[in-house]
ROMIFI-893072 format. One record per residue (C-alpha): chain; y, x, z; residue in three letters. Coordinates in pm, whole numbers, plus 50000, padded with zeros to 5 digits. Example, Ala and Ser with C-alpha at 12.3 -4.5 7.8 and 13.67 -1.06 7.14 Angstrom:
ROMIFI-893072
<rec 'A', <49550, 51230, 50780>, 'ALA'> <rec 'A', <49894, 51367, 50714>, 'SER'> 
//
This chain:
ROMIFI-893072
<rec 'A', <56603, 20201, 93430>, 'UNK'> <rec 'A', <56738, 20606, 93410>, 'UNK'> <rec 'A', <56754, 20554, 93054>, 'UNK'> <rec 'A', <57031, 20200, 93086>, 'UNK'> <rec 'A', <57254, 20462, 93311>, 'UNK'> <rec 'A', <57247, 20699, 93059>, 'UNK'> <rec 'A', <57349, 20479, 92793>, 'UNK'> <rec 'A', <57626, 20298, 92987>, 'UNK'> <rec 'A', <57774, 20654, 93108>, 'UNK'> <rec 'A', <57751, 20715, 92727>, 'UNK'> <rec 'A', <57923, 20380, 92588>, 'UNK'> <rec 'A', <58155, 20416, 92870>, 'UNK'> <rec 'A', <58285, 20755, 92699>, 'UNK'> <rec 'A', <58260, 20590, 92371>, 'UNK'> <rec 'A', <58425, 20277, 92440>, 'UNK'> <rec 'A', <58771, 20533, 92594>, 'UNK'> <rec 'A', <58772, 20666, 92247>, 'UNK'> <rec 'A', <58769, 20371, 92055>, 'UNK'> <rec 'A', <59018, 20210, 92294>, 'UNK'> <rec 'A', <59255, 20536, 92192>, 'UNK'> <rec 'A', <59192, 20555, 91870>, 'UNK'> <rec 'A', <59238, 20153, 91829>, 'UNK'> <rec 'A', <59572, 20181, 92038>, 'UNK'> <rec 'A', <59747, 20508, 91811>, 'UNK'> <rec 'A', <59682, 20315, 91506>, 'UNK'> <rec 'A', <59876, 19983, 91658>, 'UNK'> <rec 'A', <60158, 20270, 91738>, 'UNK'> <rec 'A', <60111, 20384, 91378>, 'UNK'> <rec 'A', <60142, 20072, 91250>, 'UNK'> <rec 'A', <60469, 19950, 91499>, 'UNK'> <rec 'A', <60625, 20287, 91372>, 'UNK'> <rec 'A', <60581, 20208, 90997>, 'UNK'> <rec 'A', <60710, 19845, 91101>, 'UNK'> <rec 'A', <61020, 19957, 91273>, 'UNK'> <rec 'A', <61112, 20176, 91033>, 'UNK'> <rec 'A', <61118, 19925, 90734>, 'UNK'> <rec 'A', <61314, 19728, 90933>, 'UNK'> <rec 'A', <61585, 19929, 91008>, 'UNK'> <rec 'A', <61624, 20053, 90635>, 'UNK'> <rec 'A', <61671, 19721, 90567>, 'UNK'> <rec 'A', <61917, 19637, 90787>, 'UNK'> <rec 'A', <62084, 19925, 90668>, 'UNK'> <rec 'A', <62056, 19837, 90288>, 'UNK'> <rec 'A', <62267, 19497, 90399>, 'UNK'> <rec 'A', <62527, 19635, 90585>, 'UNK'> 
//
């Protein structure tokens, strides 16, 4: 039993950092998305 509370306080930790890293990359990606968009709009006007 002591050694499932370890490993959930563990995952717990793990699971924040995946959750960050997972959600900067979306950004990342919305970023490189916005931008093409906009230089597009600009190459029609």
């Amino acid at each position: 039993m002591e050694g499932i509370g370890i490993i959930l306080a563990i995952d717990w930790f793990l699971d924040r950092l995946r959750t960050t890293v997972n959600v900067y990359g979306d950004d990342c990606g919305a970023a490189v998305i916005d931008t093409m968009v906009i230089q597009k709009q600009a190459a029609v006007e």
